[in-house]
C-alpha positions in Angstrom: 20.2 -3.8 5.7 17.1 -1.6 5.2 13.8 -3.1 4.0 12.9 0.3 2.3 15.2 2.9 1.0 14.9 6.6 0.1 17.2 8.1 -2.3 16.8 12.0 -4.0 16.3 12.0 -8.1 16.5 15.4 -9.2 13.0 17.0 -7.5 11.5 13.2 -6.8 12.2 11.4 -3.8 12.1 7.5 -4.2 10.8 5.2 -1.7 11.9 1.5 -2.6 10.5 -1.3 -1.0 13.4 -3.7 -0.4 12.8 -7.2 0.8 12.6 -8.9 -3.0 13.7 -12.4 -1.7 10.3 -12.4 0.4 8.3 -10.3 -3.1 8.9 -7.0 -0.4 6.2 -9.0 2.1 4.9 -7.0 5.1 6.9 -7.7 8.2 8.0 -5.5 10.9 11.2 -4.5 9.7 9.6 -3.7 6.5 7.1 -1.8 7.8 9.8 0.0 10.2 11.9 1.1 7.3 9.4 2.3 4.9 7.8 4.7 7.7 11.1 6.4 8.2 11.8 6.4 4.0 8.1 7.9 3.7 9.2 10.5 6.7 12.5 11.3 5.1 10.4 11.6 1.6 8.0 13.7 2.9 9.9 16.6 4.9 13.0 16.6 2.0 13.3 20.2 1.2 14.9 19.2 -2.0 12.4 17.2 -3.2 8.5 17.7 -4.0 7.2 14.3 -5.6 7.5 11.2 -4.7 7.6 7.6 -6.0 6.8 4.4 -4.2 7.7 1.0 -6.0 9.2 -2.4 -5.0 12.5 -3.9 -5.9 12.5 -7.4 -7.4 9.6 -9.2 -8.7 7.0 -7.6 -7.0 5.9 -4.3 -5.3 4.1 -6.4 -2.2 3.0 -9.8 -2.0 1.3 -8.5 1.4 1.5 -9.6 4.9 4.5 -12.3 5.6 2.5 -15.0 7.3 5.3 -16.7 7.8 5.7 -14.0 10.4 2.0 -14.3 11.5 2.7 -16.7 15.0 5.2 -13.4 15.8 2.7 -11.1 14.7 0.2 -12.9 17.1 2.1 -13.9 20.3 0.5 -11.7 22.3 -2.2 -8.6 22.8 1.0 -6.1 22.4 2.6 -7.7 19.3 -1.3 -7.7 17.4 -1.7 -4.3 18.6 1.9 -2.4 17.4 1.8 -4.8 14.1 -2.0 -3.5 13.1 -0.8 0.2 14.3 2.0 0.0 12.2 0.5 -1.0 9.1 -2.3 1.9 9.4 0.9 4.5 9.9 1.8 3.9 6.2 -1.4 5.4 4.8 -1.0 8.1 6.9 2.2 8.3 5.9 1.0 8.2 2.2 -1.8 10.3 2.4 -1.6 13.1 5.4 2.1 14.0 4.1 2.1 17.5 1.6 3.7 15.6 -1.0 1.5 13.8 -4.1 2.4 10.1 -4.0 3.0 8.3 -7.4 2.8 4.4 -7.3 5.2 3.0 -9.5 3.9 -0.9 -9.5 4.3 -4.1 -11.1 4.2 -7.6 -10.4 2.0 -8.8 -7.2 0.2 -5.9 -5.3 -1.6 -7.9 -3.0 -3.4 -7.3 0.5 -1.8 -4.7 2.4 0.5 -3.7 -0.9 -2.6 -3.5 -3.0 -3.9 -1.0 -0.1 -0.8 1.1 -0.5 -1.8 1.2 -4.6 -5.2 2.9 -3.3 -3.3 5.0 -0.8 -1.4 6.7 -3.8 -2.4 9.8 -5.8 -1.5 8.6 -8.8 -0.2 5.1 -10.3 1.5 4.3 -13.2 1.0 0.3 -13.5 3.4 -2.5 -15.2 1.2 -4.7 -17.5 1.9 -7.4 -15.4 0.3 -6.1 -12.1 -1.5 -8.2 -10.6 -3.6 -7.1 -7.3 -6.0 -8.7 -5.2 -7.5 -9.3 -1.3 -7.0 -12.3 -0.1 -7.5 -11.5 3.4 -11.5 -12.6 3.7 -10.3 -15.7 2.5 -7.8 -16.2 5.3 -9.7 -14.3 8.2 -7.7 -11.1 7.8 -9.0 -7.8 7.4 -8.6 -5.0 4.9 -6.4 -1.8 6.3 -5.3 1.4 4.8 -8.3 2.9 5.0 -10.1 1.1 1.7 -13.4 0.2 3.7 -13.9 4.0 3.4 -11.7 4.7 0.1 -12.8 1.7 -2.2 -16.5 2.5 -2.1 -15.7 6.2 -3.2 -13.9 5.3 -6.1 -15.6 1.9 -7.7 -19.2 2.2 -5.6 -20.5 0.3 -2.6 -21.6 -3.3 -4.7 -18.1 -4.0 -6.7 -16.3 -2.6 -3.6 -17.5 -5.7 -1.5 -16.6 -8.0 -4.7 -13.4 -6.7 -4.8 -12.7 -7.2 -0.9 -14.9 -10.2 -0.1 -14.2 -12.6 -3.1 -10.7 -11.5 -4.0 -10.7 -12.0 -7.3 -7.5 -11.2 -9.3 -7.1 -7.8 -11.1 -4.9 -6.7 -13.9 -3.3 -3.7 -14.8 -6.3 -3.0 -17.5 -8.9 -3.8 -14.7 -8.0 -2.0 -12.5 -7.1 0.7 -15.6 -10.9 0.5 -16.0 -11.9 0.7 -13.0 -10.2 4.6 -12.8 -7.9 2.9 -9.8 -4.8 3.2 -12.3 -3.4 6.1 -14.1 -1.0 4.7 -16.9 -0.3 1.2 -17.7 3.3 0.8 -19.8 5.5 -2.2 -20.1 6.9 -4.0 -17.1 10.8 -2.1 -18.5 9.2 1.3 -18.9 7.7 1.4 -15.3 10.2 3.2 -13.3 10.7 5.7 -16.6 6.8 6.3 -17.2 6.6 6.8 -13.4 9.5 9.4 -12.9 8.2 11.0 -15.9 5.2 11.4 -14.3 6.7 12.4 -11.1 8.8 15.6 -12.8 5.4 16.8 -14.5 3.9 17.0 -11.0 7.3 18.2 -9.6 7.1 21.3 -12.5 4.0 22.3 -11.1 3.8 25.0 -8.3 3.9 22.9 -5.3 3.2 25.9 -3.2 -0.3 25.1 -4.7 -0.5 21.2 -4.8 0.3 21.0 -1.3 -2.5 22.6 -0.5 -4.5 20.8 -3.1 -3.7 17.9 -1.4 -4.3 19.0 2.1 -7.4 20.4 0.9 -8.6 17.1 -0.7 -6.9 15.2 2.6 -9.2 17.4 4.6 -12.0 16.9 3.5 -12.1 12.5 3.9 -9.7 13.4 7.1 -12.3 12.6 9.8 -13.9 9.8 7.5 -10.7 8.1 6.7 -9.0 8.7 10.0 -12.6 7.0 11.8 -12.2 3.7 8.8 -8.5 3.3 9.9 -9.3 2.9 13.4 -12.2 0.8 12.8 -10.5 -1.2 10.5 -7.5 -1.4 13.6 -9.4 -2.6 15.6 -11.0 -5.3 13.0 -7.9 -6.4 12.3 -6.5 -6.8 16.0 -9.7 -8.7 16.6 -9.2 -11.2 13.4 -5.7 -11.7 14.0 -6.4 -12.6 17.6 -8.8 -15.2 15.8 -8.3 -19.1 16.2 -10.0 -19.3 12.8 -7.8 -17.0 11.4 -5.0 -18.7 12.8 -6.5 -21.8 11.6 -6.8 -21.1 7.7 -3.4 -19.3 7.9 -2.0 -22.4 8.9 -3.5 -24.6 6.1 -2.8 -21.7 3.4 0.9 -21.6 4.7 1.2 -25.8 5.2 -0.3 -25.8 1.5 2.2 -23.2 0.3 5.5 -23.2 1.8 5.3 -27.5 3.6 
């Protein structure tokens, strides 16, 4: 079984997140499988848009930490699981395809950085996204310590990440972090509608629009994702960290 699938629509690829009995949560299989459907994605010669979105319930309840004493057991398993969760923006964002986020449901932590990674995202009115990871010791990835600020400004930035407050589709709408919100049955519709606009266009020219815009946040974006890897090694590496993750998970899942 594959935790992310790629299939062909037409001109769109579509990248589906598929672990929906675990609300697609961040593991290593997951993350595995939807590095080689964004690959596939991005170098399909039949296809020139593409469309990320989760099956099930959610698009990404974020990391699995029921996984996190795997995640942690040693220096190697930190460093490959913090690597492999920075690959997916780069994935995202360095490939010559635009990315469309087709999302609903829970877009949280790491899944709600994949939201930010996107072009463009067409929202379910029941999207829900927030950062939880201050609250359990984590650290943001994907790049938003550098991304976030450019897009909502440096003070509501730090609210976002620090208190992780809940955001709806209409927030976030507001907030210019959303393109479209529809209802939760006219997602995957709004979004490949979306996607075959785009796909219409010459993408001769919006490949290079992209790598033009890529280029010009590469070394800014590529310098946050190490920083941020190297904030998140140290934080999962963390007794704390290990400490509130095992109260939030004895709370949740005892």
């Amino acid at each position: 079984m594959s935790y992310a699938q790629h299939e062909i629509k037409g001109p769109v690829s579509v990248v589906t997140l598929n672990r929906p009995e675990r609300l697609n949560a961040i593991g290593r299989e997951l993350l595995r499988d939807l590095h080689q459907a964004l690959v596939q994605a991005q170098s399909e010669p039949s296809s020139r848009v593409i469309v990320i979105t989760g099956a099930g319930r959610a698009f990404c309840a974020g990391d699995d930490l029921k996984e996190f004493e795997q995640q942690t057991q040693d220096a190697a398993s930190i460093a490959s699981t913090c690597e492999a969760i920075q690959q997916i923006t780069r994935d995202i964002m360095f490939g010559p395809k635009l990315v469309i986020g087709a999302v609903h449901g829970y877009a949280v932590g790491g899944g709600f950085e994949w939201v930010l990674n996107c072009d463009m995202v067409v929202a379910a009115d029941d999207l829900i996204c927030f950062f939880p990871e201050m609250g359990l010791g984590h650290f943001v990835t994907g790049g938003v310590t550098h991304l976030l600020p450019k897009a909502v400004g440096h003070q509501r930035a730090i609210e976002l990440m620090v208190l992780g407050e809940r955001q709806s589709a209409a927030a976030l709408k507001s907030l210019g972090l959303v393109h479209d919100v529809v209802p939760k049955e006219q997602l995957l519709s709004a979004a490949m509608a979306l996607a075959e606009k785009i796909a219409s266009r010459s993408f001769f020219a919006t490949s290079r629009l992209k790598r033009v815009l890529t280029s010009q946040i590469d070394h800014q974006l590529v310098s946050a994702l190490e920083l941020e890897r190297h904030a998140a090694m140290e934080c999962f590496g963390n007794q704390e960290t290990a400490a509130r993750i095992a109260a939030f998970t004895a709370k949740q899942f005892g």
